[in-house]
N, C-alpha and C positions, 0 to 999 in steps of 0.2 A: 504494500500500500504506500504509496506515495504524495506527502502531504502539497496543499495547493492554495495558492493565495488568493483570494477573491475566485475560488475555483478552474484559473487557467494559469498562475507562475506559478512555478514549482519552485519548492523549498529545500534545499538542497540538502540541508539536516538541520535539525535543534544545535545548534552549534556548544552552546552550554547554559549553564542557571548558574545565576547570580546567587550569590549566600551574603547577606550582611553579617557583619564580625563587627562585634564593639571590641576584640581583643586579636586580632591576625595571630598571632604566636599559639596561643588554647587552641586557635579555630584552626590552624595546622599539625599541632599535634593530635587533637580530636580526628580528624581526617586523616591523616597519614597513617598514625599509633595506634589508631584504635578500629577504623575503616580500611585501611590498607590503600587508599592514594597516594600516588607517589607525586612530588612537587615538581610541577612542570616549566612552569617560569614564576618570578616576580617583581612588583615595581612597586612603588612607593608605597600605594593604598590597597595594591591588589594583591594576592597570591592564586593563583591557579595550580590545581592538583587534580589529577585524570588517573582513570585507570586505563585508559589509550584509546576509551571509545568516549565518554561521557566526562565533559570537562564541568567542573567547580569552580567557580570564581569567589572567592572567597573576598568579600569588597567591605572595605572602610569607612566609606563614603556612600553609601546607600540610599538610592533616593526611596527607595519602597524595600518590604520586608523579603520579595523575592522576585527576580526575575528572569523572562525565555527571552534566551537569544535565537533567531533563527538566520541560517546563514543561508545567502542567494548568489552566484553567479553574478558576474559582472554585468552579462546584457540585461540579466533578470531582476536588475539590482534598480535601476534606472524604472523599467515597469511599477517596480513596487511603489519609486517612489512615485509614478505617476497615477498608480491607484488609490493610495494614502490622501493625495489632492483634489482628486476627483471626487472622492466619497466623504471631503472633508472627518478625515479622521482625527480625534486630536492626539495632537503631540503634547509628547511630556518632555523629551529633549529634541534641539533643534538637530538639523544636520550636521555633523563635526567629522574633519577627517586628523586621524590619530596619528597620521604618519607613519610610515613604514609596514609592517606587518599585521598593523592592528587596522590599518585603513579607513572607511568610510561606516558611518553608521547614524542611525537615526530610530528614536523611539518615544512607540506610541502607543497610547493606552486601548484596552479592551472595551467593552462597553459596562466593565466593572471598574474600571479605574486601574487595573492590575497596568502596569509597567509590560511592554510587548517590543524588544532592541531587534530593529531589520538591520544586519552590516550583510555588507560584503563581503564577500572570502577572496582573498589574495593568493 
C-alpha cells in the first residue's frame, strides 16, 4: 500500500517523528539503553537515533508534543506545495531551507491542529 497526498503525490515514506525532550541526554539514553536505537546524527537541539528503518528525532525545541514527517521527491515536492495553497491548508511553519542534507521543508497542521512536516529528500 502506498500512501498518497490529496490522493495523486505519492509519499515517499514517513520519513521520521518528532519526540520532544525537555532533557536530550535521558531522552538518548532512554532510546538507545533501554530501546536499543543507535544514534545517528546530532546538532545542537536535535539528536536523531534509528534503528535503520524508523528514525526518532529527539527535539529540544518543540513546537507541539509530537510530530510526522513525510518525505516526497523532488518533482513531488513542488506539487505538495502547490496543493497545501490551493486547499489553503494552514501552516504552522513557513517554508525554510536547512541547507545541505537537511534541505527544504514546510509544515502544516491537520484539521486537528497536530503539526504535519512535508521536506524533501535529498
Amino acid at each position: 500500500m502506498s500512501l498518497k497526498f490529496f490522493g495523486d503525490i505519492n509519499v515517499v515514506k514517513i520519513e521520521s517523528v518528532c519526540i520532544p525532550s525537555k532533557n536530550l541526554n535521558k531522552s538518548v539514553d532512554f532510546w538507545s539503553n533501554l530501546i536499543g536505537l543507535k544514534v545517528k546524527e546530532k546538532y545542537d537541539n536535535q539528536i536523531i537515533v534509528s534503528d535503520g528503518n524508523v528514525e526518532l528525532v529527539l527535539d529540544g525545541e518543540k513546537l507541539a508534543d509530537v510530530e510526522i514527517v513525510l518525505g516526497y521527491s523532488s518533482d513531488e515536492f513542488k506539487a505538495v506545495l502547490e496543493k497545501i495553497e490551493q486547499q489553503n491548508i494552514e501552516i504552522a511553519r513557513p517554508l525554510k531551507d536547512w541547507g545541505g542534507p537537511l534541505g527544504l521543508e514546510i509544515t502544516i497542521k491537520d484539521p486537528s491542529g497536530n503539526p504535519v512536516c512535508v521536506h524533501k529528500l535529498t
